[in-house]
KEKE-3310 file (N, C-alpha, C; in steps of 0.2 Angstrom, whole numbers, plus 5000, padded with zeros to 4 digits):
npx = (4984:4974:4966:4973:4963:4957:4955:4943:4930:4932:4918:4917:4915:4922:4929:4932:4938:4950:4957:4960:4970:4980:4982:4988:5000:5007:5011:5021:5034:5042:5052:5043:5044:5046:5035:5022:5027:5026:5017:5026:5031:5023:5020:5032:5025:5023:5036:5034:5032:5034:5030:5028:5014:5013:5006:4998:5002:4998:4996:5000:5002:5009:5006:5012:5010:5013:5010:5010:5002:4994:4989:4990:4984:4987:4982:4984:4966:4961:4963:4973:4975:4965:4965:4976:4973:4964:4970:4978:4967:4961:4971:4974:4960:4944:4945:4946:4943:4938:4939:4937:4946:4947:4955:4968:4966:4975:4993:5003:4994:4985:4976:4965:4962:4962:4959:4966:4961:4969:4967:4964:4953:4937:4930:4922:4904:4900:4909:4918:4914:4918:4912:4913:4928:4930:4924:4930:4943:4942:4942:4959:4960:4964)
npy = (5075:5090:5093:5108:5121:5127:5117:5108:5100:5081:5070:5060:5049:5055:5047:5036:5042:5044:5034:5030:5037:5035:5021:5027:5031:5019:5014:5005:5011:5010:5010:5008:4996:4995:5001:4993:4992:5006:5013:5012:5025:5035:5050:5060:5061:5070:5069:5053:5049:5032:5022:5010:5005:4996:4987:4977:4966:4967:4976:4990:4998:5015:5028:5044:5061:5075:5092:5108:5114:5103:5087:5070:5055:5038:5025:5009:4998:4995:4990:4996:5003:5015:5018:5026:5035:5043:5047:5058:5065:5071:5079:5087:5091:5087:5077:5085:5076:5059:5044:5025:5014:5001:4984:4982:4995:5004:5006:4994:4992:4983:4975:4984:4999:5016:5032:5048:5068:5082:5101:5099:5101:5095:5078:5075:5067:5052:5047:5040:5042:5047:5039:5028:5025:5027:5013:5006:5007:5004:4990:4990:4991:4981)
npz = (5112:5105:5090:5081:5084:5071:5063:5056:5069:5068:5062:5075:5090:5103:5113:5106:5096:5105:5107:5094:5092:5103:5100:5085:5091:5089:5081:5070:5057:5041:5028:5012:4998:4982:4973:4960:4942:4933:4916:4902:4894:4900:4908:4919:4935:4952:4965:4975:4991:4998:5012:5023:5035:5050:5061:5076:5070:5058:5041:5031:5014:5011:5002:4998:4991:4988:4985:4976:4988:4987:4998:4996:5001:4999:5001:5009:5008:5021:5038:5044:5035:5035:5049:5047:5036:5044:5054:5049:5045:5059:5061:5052:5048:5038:5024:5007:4996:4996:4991:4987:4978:4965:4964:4961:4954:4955:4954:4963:4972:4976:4981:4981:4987:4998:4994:4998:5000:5003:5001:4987:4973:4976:4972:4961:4959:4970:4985:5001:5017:5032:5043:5034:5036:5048:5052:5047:5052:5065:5067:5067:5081:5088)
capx = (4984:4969:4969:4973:4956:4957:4953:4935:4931:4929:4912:4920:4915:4928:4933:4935:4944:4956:4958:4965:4976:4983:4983:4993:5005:5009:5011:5030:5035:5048:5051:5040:5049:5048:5028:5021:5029:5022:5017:5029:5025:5018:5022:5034:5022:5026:5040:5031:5033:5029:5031:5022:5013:5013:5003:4996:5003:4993:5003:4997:5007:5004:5008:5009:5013:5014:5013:5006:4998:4990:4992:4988:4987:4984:4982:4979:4960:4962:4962:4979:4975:4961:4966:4982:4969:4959:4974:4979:4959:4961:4974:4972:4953:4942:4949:4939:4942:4938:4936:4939:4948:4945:4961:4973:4966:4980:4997:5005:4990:4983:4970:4962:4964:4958:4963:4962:4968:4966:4969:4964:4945:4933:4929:4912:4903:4901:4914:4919:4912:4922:4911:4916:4934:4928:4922:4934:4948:4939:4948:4965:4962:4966)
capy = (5082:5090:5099:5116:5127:5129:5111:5106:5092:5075:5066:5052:5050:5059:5041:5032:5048:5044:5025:5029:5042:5031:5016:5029:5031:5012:5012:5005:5014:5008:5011:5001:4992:4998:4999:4989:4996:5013:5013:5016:5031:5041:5057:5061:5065:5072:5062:5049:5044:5026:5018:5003:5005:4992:4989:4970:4963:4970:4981:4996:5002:5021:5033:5052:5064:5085:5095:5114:5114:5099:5081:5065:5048:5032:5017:4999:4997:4990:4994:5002:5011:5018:5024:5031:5043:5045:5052:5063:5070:5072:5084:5093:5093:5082:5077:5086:5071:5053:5039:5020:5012:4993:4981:4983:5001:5010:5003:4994:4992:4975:4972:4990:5007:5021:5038:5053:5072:5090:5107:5102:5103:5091:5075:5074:5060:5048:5047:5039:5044:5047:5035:5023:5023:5024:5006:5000:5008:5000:4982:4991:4993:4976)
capz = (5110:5102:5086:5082:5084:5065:5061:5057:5072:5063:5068:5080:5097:5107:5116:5100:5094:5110:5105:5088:5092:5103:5092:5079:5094:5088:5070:5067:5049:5037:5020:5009:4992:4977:4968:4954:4938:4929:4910:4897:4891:4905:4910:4925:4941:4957:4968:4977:4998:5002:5017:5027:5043:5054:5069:5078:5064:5050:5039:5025:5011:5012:4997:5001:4988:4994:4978:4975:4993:4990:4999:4993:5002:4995:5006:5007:5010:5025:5044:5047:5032:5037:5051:5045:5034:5050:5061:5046:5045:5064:5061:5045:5044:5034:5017:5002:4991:5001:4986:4986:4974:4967:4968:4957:4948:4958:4955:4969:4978:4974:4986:4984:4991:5000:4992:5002:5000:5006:4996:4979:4974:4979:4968:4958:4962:4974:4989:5005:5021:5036:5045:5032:5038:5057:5055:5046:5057:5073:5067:5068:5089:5091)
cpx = (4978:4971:4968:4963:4952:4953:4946:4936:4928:4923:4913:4918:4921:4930:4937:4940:4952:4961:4965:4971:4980:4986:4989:5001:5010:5012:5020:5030:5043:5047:5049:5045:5044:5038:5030:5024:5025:5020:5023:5024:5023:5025:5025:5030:5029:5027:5033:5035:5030:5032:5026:5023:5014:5010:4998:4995:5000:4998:4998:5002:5002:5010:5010:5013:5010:5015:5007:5001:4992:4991:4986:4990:4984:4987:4981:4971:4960:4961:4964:4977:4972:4963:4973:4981:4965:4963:4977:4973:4960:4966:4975:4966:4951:4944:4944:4939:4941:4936:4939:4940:4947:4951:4963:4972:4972:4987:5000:5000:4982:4975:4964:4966:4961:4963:4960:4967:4964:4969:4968:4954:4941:4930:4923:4912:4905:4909:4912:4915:4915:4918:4911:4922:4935:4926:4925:4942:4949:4943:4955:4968:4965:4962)
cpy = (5083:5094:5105:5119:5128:5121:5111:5100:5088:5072:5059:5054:5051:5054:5036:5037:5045:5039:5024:5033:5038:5025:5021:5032:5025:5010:5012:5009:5012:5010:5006:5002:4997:4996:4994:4996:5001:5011:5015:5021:5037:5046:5056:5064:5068:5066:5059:5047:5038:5025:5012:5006:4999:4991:4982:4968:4963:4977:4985:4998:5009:5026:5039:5056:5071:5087:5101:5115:5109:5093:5076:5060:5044:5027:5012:5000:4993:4992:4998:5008:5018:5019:5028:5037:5047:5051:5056:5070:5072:5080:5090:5095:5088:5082:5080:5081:5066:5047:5033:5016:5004:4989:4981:4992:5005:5003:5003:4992:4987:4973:4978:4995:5012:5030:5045:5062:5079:5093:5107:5101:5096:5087:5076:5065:5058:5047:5042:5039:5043:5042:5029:5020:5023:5017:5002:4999:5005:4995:4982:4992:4987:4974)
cpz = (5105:5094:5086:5081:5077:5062:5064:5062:5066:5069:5069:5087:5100:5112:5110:5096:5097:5110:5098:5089:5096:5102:5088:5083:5092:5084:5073:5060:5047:5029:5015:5001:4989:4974:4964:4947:4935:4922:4907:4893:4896:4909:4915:4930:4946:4960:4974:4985:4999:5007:5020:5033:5046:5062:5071:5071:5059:5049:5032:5023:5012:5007:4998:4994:4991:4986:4976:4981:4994:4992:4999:4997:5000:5000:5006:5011:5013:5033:5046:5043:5031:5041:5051:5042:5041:5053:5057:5045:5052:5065:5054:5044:5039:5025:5011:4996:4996:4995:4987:4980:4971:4966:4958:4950:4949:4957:4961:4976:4974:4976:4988:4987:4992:4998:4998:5000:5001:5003:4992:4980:4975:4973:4965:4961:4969:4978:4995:5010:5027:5041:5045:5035:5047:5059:5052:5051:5062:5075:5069:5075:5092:5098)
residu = (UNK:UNK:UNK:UNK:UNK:UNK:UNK:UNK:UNK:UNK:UNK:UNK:UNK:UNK:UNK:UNK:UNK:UNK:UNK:UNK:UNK:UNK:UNK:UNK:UNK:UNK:UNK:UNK:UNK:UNK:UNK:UNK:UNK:UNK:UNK:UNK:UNK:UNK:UNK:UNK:UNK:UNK:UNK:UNK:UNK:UNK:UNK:UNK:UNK:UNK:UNK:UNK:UNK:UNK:UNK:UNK:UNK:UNK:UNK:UNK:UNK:UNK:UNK:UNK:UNK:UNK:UNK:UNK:UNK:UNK:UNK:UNK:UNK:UNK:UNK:UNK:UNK:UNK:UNK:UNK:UNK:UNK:UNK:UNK:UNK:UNK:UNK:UNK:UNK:UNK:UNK:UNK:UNK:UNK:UNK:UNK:UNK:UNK:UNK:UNK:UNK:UNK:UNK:UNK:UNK:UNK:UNK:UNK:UNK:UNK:UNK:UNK:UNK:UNK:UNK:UNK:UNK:UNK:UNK:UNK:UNK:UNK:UNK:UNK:UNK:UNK:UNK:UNK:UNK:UNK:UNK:UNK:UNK:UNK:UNK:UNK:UNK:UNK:UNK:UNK:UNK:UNK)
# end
């Protein structure tokens, strides 16, 4: 299925586009456990979705939070979790925030993370590049 008309295309080869999409046909999902703990002290955010992907035996915790029209995923810096932002930028449009995280800055996500999210304003500084997550997603074809 392509995306709505509305959606910016993302710069993927239109075969490797076809690959992960069907790759994201694959993804198992389950409810992942419980983060690492919060601070005492901090502020109540917005509710938080995690689940685990799963897909040839490589697995991504993936975060989503939806709040005031904007959405927010947090993933493991890893193959699935790229392309789990990949097949979300396929169908929303490319993300205006795209930043890599270092391991452990993001609770619960130990080993790194790739944050991603559409509708709020767009980070300063240095970012991502969606051909970043093209070559890391590639791994996730098995």
């Amino acid at each position: 299925m392509s995306p709505p008309p509305t959606v910016a295309p993302l710069p993927i080869d239109p075969g490797l586009l076809g690959r992960f999409r069907a790759a994201g046909t694959r993804i198992a999902w389950r409810p992942a456990p419980p983060g690492a703990p919060e601070r005492r002290g901090r502020r109540p955010g917005p509710a938080v979705t995690a689940r685990i992907a799963h897909l040839h035996d490589e697995e991504a915790r993936i975060e989503e939070t939806t709040r005031a029209g904007r959405r927010r995923l947090v993933v493991d810096s890893g193959p699935v979790g790229a392309l789990v932002i990949l097949l979300e930028a396929d169908r929303l449009g490319p993300p205006g925030r795209l930043v890599a995280h270092a391991a452990h800055e993001i609770p619960a996500f130990g080993q790194g993370a790739i944050e991603a999210e559409w509708g709020g304003d767009p980070a300063e500084g240095p970012g991502l590049a969606i051909a970043d997550l093209v070559a890391l997603a590639r791994y996730a074809l098995g």
